[in-house]
N, C-alpha and C positions, 0 to 999 in steps of 0.2 A: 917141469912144465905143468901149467893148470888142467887138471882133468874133471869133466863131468860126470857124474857117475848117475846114471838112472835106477834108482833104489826104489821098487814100489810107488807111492803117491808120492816121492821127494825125488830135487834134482840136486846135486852134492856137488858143489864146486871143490874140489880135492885142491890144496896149494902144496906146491913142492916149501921143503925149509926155507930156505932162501926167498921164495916169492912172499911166504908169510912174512918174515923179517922185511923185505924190502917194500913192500904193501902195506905193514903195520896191519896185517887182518890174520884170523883164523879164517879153517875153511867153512863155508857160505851153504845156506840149507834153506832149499823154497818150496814151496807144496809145487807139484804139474800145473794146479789147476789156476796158480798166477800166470801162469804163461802163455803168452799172445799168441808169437810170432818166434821162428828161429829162421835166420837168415845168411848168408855166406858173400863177405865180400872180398877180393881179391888185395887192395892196398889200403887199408884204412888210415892210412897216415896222409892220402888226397883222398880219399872220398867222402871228406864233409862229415864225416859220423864222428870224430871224437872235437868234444864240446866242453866248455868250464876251463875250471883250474886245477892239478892236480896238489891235492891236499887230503889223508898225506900220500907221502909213495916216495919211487924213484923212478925216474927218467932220464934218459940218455937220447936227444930226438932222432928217430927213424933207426935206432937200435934196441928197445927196451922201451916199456910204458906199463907200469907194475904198481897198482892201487886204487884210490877215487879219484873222481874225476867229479867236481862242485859245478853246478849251472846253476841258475836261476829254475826253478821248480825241478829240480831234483836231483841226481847223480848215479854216477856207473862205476862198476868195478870192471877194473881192465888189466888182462895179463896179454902185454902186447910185446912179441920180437922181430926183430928187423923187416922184411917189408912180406913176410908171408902171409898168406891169407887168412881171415877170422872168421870166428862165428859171431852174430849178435845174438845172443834171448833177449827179449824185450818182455817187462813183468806188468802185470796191474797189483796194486797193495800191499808193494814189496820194498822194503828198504833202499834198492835198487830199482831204479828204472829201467836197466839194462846190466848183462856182463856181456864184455869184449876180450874174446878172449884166440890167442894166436890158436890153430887148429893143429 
């Protein structure tokens, strides 16, 4: 399962093997100080927060959501399983406009 790691001025999104392979990413490295907002929602699969297409990854819906996620001005990485609750980080100047990630 994806892990944040708080490392000094970096926030370290750790991918288990499998999330790398099924995500098509390594693990993810942002300075603190792109960081908005961390927030906690209970089902994100209705709460309106996952957006785009996913491209690449793998999805199974309301099982599994593992990779990017494409919109129009930008995209998120999301390690997402079955209907448990998640965290958002929301970034400014960051490759990522967000990760969603199951908690």
């Amino acid at each position: 399962m994806a892990t944040v790691i708080d490392e000094g001025n970096l926030l370290i999104l750790k991918l288990s093997f499998w999330e790398k392979i099924g995500g098509f990413h390594k693990d993810l490295k942002v300075s603190k100080d792109n960081l908005i907002r961390k927030t906690v929602l209970a089902d994100p699969w209705r709460a309106g927060v996952l957006k785009g297409v996913r491209a690449p990854g793998a999805a199974i819906p309301f099982v599994m959501l593992i990779g990017t996620m494409r919109y129009k001005g930008g995209k998120d990485f999301t390690a997402i399983y079955k209907r448990k609750p998640v965290v958002v980080y929301e970034f400014k100047d960051y490759n990522f406009k967000r990760w969603i990630l199951t908690q």
